[in-house]
N, C-alpha and C positions, 0 to 999 in steps of 0.2 A: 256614188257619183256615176251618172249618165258617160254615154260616149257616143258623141254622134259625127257626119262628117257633113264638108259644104262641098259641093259641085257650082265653081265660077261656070255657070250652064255657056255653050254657043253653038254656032253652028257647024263645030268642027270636036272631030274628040267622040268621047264617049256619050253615048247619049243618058239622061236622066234614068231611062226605065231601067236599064244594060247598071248603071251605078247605083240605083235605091235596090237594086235586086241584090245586084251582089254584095253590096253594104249589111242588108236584114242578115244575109247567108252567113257573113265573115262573124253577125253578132252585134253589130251598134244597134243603138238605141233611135237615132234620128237622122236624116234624112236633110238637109238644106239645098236652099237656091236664091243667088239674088232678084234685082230687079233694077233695069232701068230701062225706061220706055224710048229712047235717043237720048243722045250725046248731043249736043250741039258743037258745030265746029266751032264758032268764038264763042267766048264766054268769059267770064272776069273773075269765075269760081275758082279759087285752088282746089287742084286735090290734095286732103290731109295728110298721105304721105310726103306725097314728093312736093307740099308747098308752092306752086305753082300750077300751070295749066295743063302741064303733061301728063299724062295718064299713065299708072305703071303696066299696064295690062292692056292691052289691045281688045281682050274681049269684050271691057268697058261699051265698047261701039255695037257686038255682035250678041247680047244677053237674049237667051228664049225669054216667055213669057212666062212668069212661074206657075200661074195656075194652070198652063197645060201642061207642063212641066211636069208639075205635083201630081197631075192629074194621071199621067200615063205612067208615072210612080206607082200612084196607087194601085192600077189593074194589074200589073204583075207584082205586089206584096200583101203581104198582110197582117205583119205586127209592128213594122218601123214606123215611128212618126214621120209628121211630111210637117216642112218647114220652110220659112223661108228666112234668110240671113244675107240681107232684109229687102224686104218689101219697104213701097214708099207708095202704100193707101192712098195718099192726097194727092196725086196722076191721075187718081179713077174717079167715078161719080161713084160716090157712095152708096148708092142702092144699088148700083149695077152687082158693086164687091161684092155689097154683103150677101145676095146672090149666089156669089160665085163661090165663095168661101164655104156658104151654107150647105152647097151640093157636095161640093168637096169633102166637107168633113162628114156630110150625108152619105153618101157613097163611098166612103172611106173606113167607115165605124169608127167614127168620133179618133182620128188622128192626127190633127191639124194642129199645128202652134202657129202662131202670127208673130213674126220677129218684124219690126217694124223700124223704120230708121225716119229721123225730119229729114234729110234732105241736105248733104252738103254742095251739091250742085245748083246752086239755083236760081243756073240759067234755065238747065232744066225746066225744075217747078216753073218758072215766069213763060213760060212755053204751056205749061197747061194752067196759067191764069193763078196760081196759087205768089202769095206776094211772100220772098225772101223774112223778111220779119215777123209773119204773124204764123210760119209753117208748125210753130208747136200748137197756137191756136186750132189752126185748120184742121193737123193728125186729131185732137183730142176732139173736137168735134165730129169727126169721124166716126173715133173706136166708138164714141158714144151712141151718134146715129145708128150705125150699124148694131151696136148690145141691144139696141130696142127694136131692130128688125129681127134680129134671132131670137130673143124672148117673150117680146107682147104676140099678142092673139091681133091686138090692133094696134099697129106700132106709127108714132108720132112725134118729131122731131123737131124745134127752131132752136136754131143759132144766128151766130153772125154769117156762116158759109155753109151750113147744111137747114134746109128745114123744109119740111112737107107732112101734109095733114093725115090723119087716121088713115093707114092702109093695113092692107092683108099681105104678109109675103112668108109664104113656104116655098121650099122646106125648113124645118131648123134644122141648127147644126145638131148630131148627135149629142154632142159634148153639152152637157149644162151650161159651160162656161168655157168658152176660146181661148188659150194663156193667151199672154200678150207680154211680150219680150222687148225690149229698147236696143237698139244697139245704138251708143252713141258715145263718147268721153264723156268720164267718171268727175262730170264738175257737180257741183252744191245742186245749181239750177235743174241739172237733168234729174238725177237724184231726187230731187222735191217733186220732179214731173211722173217720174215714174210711181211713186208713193202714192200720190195721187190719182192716178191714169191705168199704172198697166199693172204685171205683175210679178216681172224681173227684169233684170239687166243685165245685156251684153254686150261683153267686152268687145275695145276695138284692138288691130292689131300693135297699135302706138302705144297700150295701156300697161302701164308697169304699175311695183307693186299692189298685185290686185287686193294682196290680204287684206292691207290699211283699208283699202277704197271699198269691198267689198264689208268693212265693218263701221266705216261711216252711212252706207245704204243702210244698215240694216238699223242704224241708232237713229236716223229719217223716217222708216221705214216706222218704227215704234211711235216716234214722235207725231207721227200724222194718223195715229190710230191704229195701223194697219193690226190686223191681227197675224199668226204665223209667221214664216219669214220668205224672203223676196226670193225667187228663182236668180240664180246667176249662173253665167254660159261663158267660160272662158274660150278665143278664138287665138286659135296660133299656137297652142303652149306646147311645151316639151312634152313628151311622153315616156320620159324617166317615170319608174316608182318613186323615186323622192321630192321631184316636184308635183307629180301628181298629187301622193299625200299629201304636200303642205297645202294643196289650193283644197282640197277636201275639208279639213281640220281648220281653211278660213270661213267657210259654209260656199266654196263654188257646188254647184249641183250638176251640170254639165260641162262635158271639156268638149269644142268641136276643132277637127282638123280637116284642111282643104286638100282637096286631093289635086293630082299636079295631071298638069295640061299634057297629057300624052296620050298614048291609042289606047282603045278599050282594054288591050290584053295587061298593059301594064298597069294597067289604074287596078284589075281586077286581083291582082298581084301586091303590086300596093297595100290594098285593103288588107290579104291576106296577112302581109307581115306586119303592119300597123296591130291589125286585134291579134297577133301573137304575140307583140310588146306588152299590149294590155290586159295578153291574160283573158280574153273575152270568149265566153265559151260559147264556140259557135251556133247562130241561129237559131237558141235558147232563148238568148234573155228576153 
C-alpha cells in the first residue's frame, strides 16, 4: 500500500515545490493538490461537510492552480507522483487540458495521476457554463476527448459537449495511459461510473466503512468487465498499524493525508513524523 499526502494549495503557507520536495525526501509515494477556479459568493450549493453554504476552509476561496502547482513540484523532484485531489476537468476547455497534462507528465517522466472530482458546487460549474445535472456527462466526455488526444496520431472527438475534427496534438503523455482516480461518495451510481470511465476511487472524508464499500467496487468493477482491480485512495484515515492493515487486507491501495495549514518549518516536521508512524524508509521508495 502507497502513501501519499494532499496540500489544500493557497496563497499563504508553504508552497507546493517547499512540500512535494520534502514529501519525496520524508518517503511518500504521491504528491496531491486541489482545484477550484472561484468560489462564488451566493450560491444554493451545500458543502458536503458542513451541509449548507459555509465553507469549512477559507482557502476554499484562495486554491493555486494545480497545474502550475504540479508543475513547480515537478522541477524540484524526481520520483513522487504529482496529483491532483481533485481536479474538476470540466472548468477547462478540453484541448487546452489535455495540453497541459500532456506536458506535465511529458516533463515529468510519466508522473501524473488525475484525481478528478464532478463538482459539488455547482454554482461553480454554471459560471463556466457546464449545467448541474449533466456534470457526470460532461467529465466523461472529457476524459474521453482528451484519451484521444494523448494516443491518436490524428485525434477526433463528438459528443454532446466536447467535439472537433482530425487534429495533431503533441506532446503525449509519457505514460501509456493517465490513472484516473474519482473522488466522490461511495453510492451504486458513482461506482457504475467509475467502472465504466476511470480507474479507481477515492475516498471522501465523510466515507466510513470503506472495507464494505471498497468490495462492492470491486464486485462492479467485475461485473462491468473490467479486468484487474480498481485503484482505491483512502483520505483522512488513521495512521495506526492496525487500521492501516485492515484498509490494505480490504484492497485500499493508497492511504493519503493532508498536511495542516501552518509555516513551511512545521509542515516539513510534520512530514517527518507522519513517515516515522509509517515506517517509510526515507527517499527510497
Amino acid at each position: 500500500m502507497r502513501h501519499g499526502i494532499v496540500l489544500f494549495t493557497s496563497d499563504r503557507g508553504i508552497r507546493p515545490a517547499a512540500a512535494a520536495r520534502a514529501a519525496e525526501a520524508a518517503g511518500f509515494d504521491t504528491f496531491h493538490v486541489p482545484e477550484h477556479t472561484h468560489i462564488p459568493v451566493k450560491r444554493e450549493a451545500p458543502h458536503p461537510r458542513t451541509g449548507d453554504s459555509s465553507l469549512p476552509d477559507d482557502r476554499y476561496l484562495r486554491t493555486l492552480d494545480p497545474w502550475v502547482a504540479l508543475a513547480t513540484a515537478a522541477s524540484v523532484t524526481s520520483r513522487i507522483r504529482l496529483a491532483t485531489a481533485v481536479a474538476l476537468p470540466v472548468e477547462s476547455d478540453p484541448i487546452t487540458l489535455a495540453k497541459t497534462i500532456a506536458s506535465l507528465d511529458h516533463l515529468s517522466a510519466g508522473r501524473v495521476t488525475l484525481g478528478v472530482g464532478f463538482g459539488w458546487n455547482v454554482d461553480e460549474l454554471a459560471d463556466h457554463g457546464v449545467p448541474g445535472g449533466k456534470r457526470r456527462t460532461v467529465l466523461r466526455e472529457y476524459l474521453e476527448a482528451m484519451r484521444a488526444l494523448w494516443t491518436q496520431d490524428e485525434a477526433s472527438y463528438a459528443g454532446e459537449f466536447v467535439s472537433f475534427g482530425a487534429s495533431w496534438a503533441w506532446p503525449k503523455p509519457a505514460q501509456a495511459h493517465i490513472p484516473v482516480i474519482v473522488g466522490a461518495g461511495a453510492t451504486e451510481k458513482t461506482f457504475r461510473w467509475i467502472a465504466k470511465s476511470a480507474d479507481g476511487w477515492l475516498t471522501t472524508p465523510g466515507d466510513t466503512d470503506i472495507e464494505d464499500k471498497a468490495r462492492r467496487l470491486r464486485e462492479i468493477w467485475r461485473e462491468e468487465g473490467r479486468s484487474g482491480e480498481p485503484e482505491i485512495s483512502a483520505l483522512g484515515v488513521r495512521p495506526d498499524p492496525e487500521n492501516l492493515a485492515k484498509l490494505e487486507a480490504a484492497g485500499v491501495t493508497e492511504t493519503i493525508f493532508g498536511l495542516p495549514d501552518r509555516s513551511p518549518e512545521e509542515v516539513e516536521a510534520w512530514l517527518r513524523r507522519l513517515a516515522g508512524k509509517l515506517s517509510l524508509p526515507a527517499g527510497s521508495r
